[in-house]
C-alpha positions as CSV (number, residue, x, y, z in Angstrom):
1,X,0.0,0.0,0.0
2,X,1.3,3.8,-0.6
3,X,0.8,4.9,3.2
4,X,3.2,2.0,4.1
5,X,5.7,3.3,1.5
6,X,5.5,6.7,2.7
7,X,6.5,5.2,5.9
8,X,9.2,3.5,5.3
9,X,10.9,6.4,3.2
10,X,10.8,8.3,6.1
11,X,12.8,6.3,8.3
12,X,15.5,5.7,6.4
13,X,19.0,7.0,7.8
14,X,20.5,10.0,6.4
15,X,23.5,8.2,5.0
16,X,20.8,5.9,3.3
17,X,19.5,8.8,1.4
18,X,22.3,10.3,0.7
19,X,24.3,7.0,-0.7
20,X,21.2,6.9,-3.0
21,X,21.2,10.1,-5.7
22,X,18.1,11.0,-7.4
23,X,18.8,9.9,-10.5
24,X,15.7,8.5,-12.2
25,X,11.8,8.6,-12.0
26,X,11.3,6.3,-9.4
27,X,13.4,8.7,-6.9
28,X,11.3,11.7,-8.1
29,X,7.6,9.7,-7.2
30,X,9.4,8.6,-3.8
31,X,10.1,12.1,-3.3
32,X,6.5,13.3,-4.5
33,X,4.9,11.1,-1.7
34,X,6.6,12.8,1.3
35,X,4.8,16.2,0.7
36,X,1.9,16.2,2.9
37,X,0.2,19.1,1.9
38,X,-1.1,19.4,-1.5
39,X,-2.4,22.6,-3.2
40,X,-4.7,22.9,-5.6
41,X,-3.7,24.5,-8.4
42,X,-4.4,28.5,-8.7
43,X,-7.4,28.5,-11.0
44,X,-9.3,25.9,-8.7
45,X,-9.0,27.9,-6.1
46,X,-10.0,30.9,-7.5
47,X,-13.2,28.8,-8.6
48,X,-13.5,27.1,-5.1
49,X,-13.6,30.5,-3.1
50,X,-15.8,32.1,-5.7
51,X,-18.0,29.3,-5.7
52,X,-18.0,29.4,-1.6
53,X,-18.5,33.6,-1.6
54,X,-21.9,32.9,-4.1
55,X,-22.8,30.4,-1.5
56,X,-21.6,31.1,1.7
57,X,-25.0,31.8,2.7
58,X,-26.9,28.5,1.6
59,X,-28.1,25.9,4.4
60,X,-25.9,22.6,4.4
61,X,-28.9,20.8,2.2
62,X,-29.0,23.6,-0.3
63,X,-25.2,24.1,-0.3
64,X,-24.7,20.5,-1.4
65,X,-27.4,20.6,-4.6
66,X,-25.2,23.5,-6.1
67,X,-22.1,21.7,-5.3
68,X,-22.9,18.5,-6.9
69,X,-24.2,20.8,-10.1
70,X,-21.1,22.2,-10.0
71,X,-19.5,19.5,-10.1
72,X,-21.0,18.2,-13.1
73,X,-20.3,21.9,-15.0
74,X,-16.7,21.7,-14.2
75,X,-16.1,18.1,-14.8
76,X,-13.0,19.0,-16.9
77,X,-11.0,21.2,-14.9
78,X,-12.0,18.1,-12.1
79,X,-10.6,15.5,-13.9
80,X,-7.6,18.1,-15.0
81,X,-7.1,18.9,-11.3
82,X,-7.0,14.9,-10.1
83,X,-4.1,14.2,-12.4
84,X,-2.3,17.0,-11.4
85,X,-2.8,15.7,-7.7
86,X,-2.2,12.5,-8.4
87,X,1.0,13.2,-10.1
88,X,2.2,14.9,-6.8
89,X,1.6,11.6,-4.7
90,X,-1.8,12.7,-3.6
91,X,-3.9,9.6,-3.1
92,X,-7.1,11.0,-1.6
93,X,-10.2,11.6,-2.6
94,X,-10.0,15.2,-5.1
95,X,-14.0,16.1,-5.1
96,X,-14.2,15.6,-1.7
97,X,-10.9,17.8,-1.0
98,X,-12.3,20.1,-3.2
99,X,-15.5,20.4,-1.1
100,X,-14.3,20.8,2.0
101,X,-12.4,23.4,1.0
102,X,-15.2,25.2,-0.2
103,X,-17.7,24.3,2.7
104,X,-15.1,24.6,5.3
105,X,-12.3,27.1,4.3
106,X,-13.3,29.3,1.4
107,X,-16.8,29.7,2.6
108,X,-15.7,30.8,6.3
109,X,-12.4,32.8,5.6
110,X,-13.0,37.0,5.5
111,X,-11.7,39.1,2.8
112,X,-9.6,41.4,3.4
113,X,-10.6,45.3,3.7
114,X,-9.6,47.7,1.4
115,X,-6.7,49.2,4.6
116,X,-5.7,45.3,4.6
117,X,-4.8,44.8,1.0
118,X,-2.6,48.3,1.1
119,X,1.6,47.0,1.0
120,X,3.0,47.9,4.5
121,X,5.1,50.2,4.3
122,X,8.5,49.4,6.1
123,X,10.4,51.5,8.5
124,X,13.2,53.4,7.3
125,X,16.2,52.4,8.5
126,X,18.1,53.8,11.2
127,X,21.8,53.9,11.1
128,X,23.8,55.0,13.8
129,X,26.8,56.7,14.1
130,X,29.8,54.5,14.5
131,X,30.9,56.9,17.4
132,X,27.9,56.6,19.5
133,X,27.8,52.9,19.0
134,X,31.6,52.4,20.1
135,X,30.6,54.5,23.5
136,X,27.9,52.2,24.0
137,X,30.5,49.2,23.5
138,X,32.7,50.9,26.0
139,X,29.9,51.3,28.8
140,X,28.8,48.0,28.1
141,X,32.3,46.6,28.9
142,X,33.1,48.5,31.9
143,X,29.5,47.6,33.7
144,X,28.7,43.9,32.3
145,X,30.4,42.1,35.7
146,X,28.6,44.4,37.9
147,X,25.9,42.6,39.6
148,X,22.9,44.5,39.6
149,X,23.8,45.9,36.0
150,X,21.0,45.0,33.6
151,X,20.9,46.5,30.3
152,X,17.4,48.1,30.4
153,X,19.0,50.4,33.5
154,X,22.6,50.6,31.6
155,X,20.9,52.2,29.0
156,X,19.6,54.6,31.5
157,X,22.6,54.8,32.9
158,X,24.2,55.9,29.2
159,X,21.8,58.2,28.6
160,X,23.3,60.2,31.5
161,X,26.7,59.3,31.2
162,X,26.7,60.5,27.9
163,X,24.0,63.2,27.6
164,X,26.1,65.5,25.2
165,X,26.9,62.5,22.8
166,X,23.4,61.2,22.9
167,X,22.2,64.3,22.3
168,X,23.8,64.9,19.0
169,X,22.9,61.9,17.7
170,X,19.4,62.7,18.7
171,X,19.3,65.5,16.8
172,X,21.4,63.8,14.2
173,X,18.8,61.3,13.3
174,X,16.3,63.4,13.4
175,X,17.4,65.9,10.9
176,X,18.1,62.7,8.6
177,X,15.2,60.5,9.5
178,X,11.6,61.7,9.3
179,X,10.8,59.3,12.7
180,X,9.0,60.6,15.7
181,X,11.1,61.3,18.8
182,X,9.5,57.8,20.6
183,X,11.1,55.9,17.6
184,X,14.5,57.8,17.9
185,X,14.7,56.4,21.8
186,X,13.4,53.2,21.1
187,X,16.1,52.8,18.0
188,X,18.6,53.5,20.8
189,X,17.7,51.4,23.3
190,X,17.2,48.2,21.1
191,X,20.8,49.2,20.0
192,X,22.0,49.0,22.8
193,X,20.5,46.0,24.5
194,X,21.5,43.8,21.0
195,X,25.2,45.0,21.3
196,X,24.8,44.0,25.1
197,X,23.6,40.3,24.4
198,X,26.4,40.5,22.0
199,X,28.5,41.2,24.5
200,X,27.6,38.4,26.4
201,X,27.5,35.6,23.8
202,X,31.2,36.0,23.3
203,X,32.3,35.8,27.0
């Protein structure tokens, strides 16, 4: 049976696979039975959610009429869509895949709003000057063994240190970056607290 050569592909050793190259089309089905999840192709699903959006609001009985004369309107792009399955190892059922999908996924899952669909748009980068960032590795160094030091109140601790230089580069990235001033603080405090776990994984 296929499930019991699925099975017994997996547990082979890593030296077993490895002795064996893929070298012919036997290797290739072997390899086609270890996916698990199989995807219908893109114009079935566009069919399948459109098909689910007409009907998402048909009881169970009426839900199933449509479906079965669905069905029977897109016989072709079923049987087109059970090879294509089938060539990827998928021995299941395809129309009853295809129905759940449509009952179960299409017909329940929300569109997205109009604000949803808009490309996020990704923070600018903040680059800080390599002077700052070699006074932060400084402080870091010369508190790190103390034993209440923690770098949430280092940073605080920096801040006052070195008012003047964090000053400037305040004003620095803020002349360069349009960013609000909560963004500027929070840019230097996550800078700092990566260079101290830096700091740490190398002692």
């Amino acid at each position: 049976m296929k499930i019991k050569t699925i099975h017994t592909t997996m547990t082979t050793t890593h030296t077993e696979q490895t002795s064996h190259p893929i070298n012919n089309n036997s290797d290739v089905q072997e390899l086609r039975k270890k996916t698990f999840r199989f995807k219908f192709t893109d114009e079935t699903q566009t069919a399948l959610a459109y098909f689910a959006d007409v009907h998402k609001l048909d009881d169970r009985h009426t839900f199933k009429e449509e479906w079965e004369n669905w069905i029977k309107e897109n016989e072709n792009m079923l049987k087109s869509e059970i090879h294509y399955l089938q060539e990827m190892g998928y021995d299941g059922n395809v129309e009853s895949k295809m129905f759940k999908s449509a009952r179960y996924y299409f017909k329940n899952k929300k569109p997205k709003s109009a604000e949803e669909q808009k490309p996020k748009q990704r923070r600018k980068y903040i680059k800080m000057d390599k002077n700052i960032l070699k006074l932060i590795d400084t402080h870091i160094n010369q508190n790190v063994n103390n034993e209440n030091y923690k770098p949430s109140s280092g940073f605080d601790m920096f801040k006052t240190e070195f008012e003047d230089e964090v000053s400037s580069e305040f004003e620095r990235i803020k002349e360069t970056c349009d960013i609000s001033d909560e963004d500027i603080e929070l840019k230097m405090k996550k800078t700092y607290k990566n260079r101290y776990f830096n700091k740490l994984k190398k002692m």
